[in-house]
N, C-alpha and C positions, 0 to 999 in steps of 0.2 A: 865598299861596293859602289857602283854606278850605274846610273841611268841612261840609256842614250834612247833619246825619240829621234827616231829619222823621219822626215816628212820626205816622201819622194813621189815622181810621177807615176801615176798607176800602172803604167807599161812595163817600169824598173823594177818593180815589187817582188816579182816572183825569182827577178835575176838577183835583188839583192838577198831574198831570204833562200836561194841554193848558196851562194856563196857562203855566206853566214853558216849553213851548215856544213856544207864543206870544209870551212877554216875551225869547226868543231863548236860552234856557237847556233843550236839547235831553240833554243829557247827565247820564242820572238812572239811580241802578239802582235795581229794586224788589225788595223781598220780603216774604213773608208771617210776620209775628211772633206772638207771643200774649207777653200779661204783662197787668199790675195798676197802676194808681198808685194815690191816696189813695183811691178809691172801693174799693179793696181786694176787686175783684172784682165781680159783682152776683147780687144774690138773689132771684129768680122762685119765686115763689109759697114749696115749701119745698125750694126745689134754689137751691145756692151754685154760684156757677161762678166762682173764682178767679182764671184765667188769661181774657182777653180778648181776643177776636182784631182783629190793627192790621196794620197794611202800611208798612214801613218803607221810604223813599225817601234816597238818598244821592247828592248831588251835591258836585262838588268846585270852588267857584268863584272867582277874582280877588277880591280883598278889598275892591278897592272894589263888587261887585256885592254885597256881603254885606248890608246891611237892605235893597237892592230886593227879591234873590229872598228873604229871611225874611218880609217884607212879603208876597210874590207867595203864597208859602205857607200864611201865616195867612189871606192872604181868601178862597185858594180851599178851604183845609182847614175855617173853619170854620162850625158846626152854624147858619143864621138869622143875624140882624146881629150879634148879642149873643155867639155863641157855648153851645157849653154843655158841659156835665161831662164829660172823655173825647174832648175832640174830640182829644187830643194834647201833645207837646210836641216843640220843637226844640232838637236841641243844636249845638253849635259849637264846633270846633275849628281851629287852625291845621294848615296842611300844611306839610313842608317841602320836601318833593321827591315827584315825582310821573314815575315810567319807563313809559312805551310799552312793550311785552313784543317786539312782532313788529319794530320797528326798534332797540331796546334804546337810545334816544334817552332819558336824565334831562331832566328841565322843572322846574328849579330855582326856587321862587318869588325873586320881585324881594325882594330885601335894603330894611327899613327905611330912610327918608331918611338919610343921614350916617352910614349904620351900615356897615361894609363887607362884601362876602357871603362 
């Protein structure tokens, strides 16, 4: 299984998670973030504002679904065809086990071909 955090603009948010359900990947949490990347903030007239407010979306999916919703995410997350400075980034990680709290059932990802789990 996988992890994808998508950090995008607050604006995108709601276009990325119809999508998301749409393409049949209902299972997202959000929240509200603030940070920087290489635009290192931005500066309006003579006011810096360092921290940037984004919304960050965490889904946990089958690895084979992992470049459709990354894809699913970049088209709806980004700014015009081209994209532009700030619309975000996605990261990616592997899961390895993943518990239900109220059934206390583990969901063990599928073990590598020939690999044993």
């Amino acid at each position: 299984m996988i992890m994808v955090r998508a950090i995008v603009r607050p604006e995108k948010a709601d276009d990325v998670l119809a999508a998301l359900m749409d393409a049949g990947f209902p299972a997202v949490t959000k929240y509200s973030v603030a940070g920087r990347g290489k635009q290192r903030g931005i500066k309006i007239g003579e006011v810096t504002y360092d921290e940037i407010p984004k919304t960050m979306l965490i889904s946990v999916v089958q690895a084979q679904d992992k470049d459709f919703v990354i894809q699913t995410i970049m088209t709806a997350a980004r700014s015009g065809k081209k994209g532009a400075f700030g619309d975000g980034k996605i990261f990616v990680s592997e899961v390895e086990d993943v518990y239900t709290i109220s059934s206390g059932v583990r969901d063990t990802a599928p073990a590598a071909e020939g690999v044993p789990a």
